[in-house]
N, C-alpha and C positions, 0 to 999 in steps of 0.2 A: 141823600141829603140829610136825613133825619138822622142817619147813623154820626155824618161827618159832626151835624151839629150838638149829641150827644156828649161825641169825643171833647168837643170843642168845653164843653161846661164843665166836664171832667175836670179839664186841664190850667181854663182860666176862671177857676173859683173867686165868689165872691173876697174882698178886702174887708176887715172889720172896721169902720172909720178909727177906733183904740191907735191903728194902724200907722196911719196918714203921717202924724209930724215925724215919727220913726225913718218912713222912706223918703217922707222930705231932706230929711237929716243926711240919710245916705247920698242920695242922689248931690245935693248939695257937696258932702262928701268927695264924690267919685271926680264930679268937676273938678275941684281944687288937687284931687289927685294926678287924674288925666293931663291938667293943666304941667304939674310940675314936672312928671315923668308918665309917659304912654301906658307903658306895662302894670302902674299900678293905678291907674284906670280902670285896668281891664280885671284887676282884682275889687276895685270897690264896686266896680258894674254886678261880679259875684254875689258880694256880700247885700247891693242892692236887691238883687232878685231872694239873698234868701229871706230879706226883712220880709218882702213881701208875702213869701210864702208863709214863712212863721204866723202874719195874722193875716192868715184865709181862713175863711166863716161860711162853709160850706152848705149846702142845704142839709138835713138828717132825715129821716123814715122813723118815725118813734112810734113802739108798740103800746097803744092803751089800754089794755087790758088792766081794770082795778088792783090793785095790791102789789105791782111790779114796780121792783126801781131800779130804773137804767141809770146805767154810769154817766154820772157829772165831766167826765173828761176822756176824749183821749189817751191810751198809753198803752202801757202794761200794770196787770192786776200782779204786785208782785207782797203785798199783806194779806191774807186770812187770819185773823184772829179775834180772840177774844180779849175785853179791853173795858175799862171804867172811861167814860167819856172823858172830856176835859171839865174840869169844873164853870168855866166861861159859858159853856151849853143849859147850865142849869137845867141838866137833863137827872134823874132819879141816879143816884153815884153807885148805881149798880150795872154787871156787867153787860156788856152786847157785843155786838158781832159786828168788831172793824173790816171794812172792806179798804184795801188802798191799793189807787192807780196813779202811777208814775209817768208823768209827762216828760220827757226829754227834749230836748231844742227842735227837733224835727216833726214832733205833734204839733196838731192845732191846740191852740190853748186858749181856746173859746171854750166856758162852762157853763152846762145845763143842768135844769134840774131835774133831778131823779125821781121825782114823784108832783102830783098833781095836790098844790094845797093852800096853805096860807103862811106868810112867814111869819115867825113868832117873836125873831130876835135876833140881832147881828150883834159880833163883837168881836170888834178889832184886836188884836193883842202885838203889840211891837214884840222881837225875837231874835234870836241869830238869824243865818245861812248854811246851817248846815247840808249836806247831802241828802235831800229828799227822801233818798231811799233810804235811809238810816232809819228804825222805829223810834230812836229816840226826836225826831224829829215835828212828831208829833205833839212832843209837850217843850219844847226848843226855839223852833224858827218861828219866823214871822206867817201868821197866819189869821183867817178872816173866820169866823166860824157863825152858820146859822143852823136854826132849827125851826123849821117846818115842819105843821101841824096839816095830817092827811089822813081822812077817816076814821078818825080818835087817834092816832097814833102819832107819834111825836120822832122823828130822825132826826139827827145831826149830819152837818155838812161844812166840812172843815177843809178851805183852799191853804195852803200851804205851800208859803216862797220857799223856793230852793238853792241852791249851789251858786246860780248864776243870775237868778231871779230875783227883784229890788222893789216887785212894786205890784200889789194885788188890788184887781181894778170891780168893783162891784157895780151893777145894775139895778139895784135894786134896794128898797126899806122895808124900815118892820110895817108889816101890815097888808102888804102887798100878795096876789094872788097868782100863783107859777102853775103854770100848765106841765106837764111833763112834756122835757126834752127841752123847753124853753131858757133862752138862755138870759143867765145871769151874773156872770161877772167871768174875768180874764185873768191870767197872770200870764206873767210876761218871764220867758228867758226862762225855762225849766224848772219844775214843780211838782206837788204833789197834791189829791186831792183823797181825804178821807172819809165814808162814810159810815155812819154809825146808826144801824137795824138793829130793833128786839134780835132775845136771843130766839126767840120763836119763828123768826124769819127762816126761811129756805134758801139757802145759798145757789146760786144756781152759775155761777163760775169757777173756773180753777187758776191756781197759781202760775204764774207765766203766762195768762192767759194776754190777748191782744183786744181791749175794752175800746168802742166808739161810742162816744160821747150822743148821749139822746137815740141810742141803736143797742147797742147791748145790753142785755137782763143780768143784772148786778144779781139780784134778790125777788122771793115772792112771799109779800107781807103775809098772804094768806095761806101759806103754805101748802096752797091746791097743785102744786108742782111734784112732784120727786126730786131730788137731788139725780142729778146729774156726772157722769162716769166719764172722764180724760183719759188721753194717752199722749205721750209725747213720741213726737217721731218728726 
């Protein structure tokens, strides 16, 4: 029993309310489809189930250990580099060590945060749409950016709408105090999410790597880590 009901939370994950007028939209949808012709019913009933899925808000497992910061997102880790922040961050306009993970349609796109701290400052910037994974998209699209201040140390954290993506939904203001892994805001419909570490930080991911959001170690502030040795296969 305990097993079935494991499977069972697996499979029917929490909904994030973000969610609700979207599947209402569908569902409403699928009627007026079903109603005119059967078989495309049975396609909006699809696209119902995938709304659904798209904002599921799972439970996470977040590592506490001081100086780590786990990935604000779902996806894949497809940036390592080094980079001048955006200037919106009023962060020191010298370099650091961008981390970026790429949400596609079929991640959760619930975002948490990466470190345990205080937020110092949000700022909205209207932008394109370009394709997420593009670097230039970083100084481009539409994107929400804060910086959170965590045992002296100051990181950026830049949600970025993408390709298909219209509308970055935040939980949070300045002043406010984030727990690691705790979550704080959404984008909707594919996107990108960028972090910005000293360059003294320790990287502890690789390129193509598969990042869960409030689960994975992005970085270790403290650099009490080793880096860390990939293989692809």
């Amino acid at each position: 029993m305990t097993d079935i009901l494991e499977s069972m939370r697996r499979i029917f994950v929490p909904i994030h309310k973000e969610g609700y007028p979207f599947i209402l939209i569908a569902l409403f949808a699928t009627i007026v489809l079903a109603w005119l012709w059967s078989p495309l019913g049975w396609i909006g009933a699809i696209l119902t189930v995938w709304v659904c899925y798209f904002f599921r808000d799972p439970p996470r497992v977040t590592p506490l250990r001081e100086g780590l910061v786990v990935s604000p997102a779902d996806g894949r880790v497809n940036l390592i580099t080094t980079a001048v922040p955006p200037a919106e961050l009023s962060l020191p306009p010298e370099p650091m060590t961008r981390i970026s993970v790429f949400m596609n349609v079929f991640d959760c796109h619930v975002n948490r945060s990466p470190v345990t701290g205080r937020i110092e400052q949000i700022l909205y910037t209207p932008g394109l749409f370009l394709n997420a994974e593009l670097d230039k998209a970083s100084e481009d699209n539409e994107r929400n950016a804060l910086v959170i201040e965590t045992a002296g140390t100051r990181i950026g954290v830049v949600q970025i709408a993408g390709l298909v993506a219209r509308r970055i939904v935040s939980f949070v203001k300045v002043g406010d105090s984030l727990s690691t892994g705790e979550r704080f805001g959404l984008i909707r419909f594919g996107s990108r999410l960028d972090i910005y570490v000293p360059m003294s930080a320790q990287v502890l991911v690789g390129l193509g790597q598969t990042a869960v959001a409030g689960e994975t170690v992005l970085a270790d502030l403290t650099a009490n880590e080793p880096a860390r040795q990939y293989r692809n296969g």
